[in-house]
N, C-alpha and C positions, 0 to 999 in steps of 0.2 A: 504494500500500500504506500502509495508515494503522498510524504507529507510533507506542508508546503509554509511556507512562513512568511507572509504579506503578499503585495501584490504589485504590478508598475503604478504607477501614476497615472488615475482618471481611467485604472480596470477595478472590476467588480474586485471586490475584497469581502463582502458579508451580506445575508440577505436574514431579514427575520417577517415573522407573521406577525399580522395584527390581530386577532380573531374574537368574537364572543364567549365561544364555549374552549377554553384553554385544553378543557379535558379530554374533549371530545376531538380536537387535534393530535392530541399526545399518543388517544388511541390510534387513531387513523394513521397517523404518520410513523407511530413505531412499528404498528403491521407491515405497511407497507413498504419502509424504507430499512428498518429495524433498528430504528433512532431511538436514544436512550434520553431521557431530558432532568436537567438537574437543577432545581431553584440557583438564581442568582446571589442571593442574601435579599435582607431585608432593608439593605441602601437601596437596591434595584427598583424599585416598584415592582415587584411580582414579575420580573421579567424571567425568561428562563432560560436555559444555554442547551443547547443540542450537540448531541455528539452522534457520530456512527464508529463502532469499534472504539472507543474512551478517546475519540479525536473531534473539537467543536469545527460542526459546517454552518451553523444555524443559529436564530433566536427565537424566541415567540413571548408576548405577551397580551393581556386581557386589552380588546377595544373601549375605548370610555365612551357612554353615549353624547357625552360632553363635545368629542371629536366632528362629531358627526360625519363621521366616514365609512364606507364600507371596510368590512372584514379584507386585508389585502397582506400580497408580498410584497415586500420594500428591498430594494436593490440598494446597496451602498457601494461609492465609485471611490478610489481608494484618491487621500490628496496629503500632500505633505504641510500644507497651509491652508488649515479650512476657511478662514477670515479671509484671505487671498481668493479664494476660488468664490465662496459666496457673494461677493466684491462681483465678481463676475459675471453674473445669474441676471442682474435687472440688464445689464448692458449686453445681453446673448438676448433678451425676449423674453429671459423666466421671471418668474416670481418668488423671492423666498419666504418659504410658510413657517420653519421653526429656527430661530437664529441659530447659531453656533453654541454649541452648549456641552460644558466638560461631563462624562461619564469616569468619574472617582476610578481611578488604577486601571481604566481601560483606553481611554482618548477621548476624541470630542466630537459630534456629529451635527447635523443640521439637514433639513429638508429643504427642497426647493420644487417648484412645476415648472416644466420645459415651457416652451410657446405654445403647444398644443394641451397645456394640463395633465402632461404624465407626471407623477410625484418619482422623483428622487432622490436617494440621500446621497450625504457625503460623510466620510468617514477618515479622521487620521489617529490613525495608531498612534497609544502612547501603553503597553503593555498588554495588549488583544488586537494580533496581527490580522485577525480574519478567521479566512478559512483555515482549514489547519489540513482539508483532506481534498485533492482535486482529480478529476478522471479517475472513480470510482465508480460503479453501483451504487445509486442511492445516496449522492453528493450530488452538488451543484456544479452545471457542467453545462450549461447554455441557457445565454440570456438575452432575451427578446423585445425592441420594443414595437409593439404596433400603433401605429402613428396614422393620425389624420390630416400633419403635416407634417411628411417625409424632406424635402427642401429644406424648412426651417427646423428640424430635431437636430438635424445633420451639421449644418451649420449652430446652432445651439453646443450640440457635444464638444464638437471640432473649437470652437469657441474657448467652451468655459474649463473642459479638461483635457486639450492639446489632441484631442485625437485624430486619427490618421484613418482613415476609412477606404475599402476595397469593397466596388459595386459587386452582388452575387449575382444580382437577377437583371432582367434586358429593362422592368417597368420601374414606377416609382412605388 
């Protein structure tokens, strides 16, 4: 099992749930993927940690209705300077929805919506690199977004996290 310790700059590095029924995921997802889940402490907000084989790929925590959002996965894009990059987000088209905010002995993260309203995070390590397991069964291994404006995500990403992009397919 090949394991892995962070990620480049402005590639996925961690992805957690947001969901209402926490329990009814842990079931679901340790059938299915044979994911082990371990409370974070009681600093965390009830957040949880995911492992497969005693290696974390994942998070998940309880949806607040306060949120008002649906049940979701949230992709975090790895950056060395979250202030820097969120700095960047109104001037790509985005919007940022949760400022830059430390997570106690793991780093600091912040949300943002692209120009079409996809939510993403950012994420910089300061002692929780990420994933810790890649190119497995039942780790995270391809990430997707689907977009109602291809043009501007593109230019968005390319923007705010340097990235470098290769057409797959002949349409938009």
């Amino acid at each position: 099992m090949p394991v892995h310790h962070g990620a480049p700059q402005g590639a996925p590095i961690w992805i957690d749930l947001t969901t209402s029924n926490p329990d009814r995921a842990q079931d679901f997802y340790g059938a299915v993927f044979g994911w082990t889940f371990t409370p974070a402490g009681p600093d965390y907000g009830g957040y949880v940690d995911i492992a497969k084989d005693g290696h974390r790929v994942a998070g998940l925590m309880r949806n607040d209705p306060v949120w008002q959002m649906p049940a979701s996965w949230a992709i975090y894009l790895n950056t060395a300077d979250i202030a820097a990059t969120v700095d960047k987000v109104a001037g790509a088209g985005g919007v940022t929805c949760v400022q830059p905010m430390q997570v106690p002995g793991r780093g600091s993260m912040a949300l943002a919506a692209d120009p079409s309203g996809a939510l993403i995070g950012m994420w910089q390590p300061a002692g929780h690199d990420g994933f810790e397991v890649v190119g497995e069964a039942g780790v995270p291994v391809w990430h997707q977004l689907t977009t109602t404006d291809y043009r501007g995500a593109l230019a968005f990403y390319r923007e705010v996290f340097g990235w470098q992009t290769r057409t797959e397919s002949d349409t938009d």
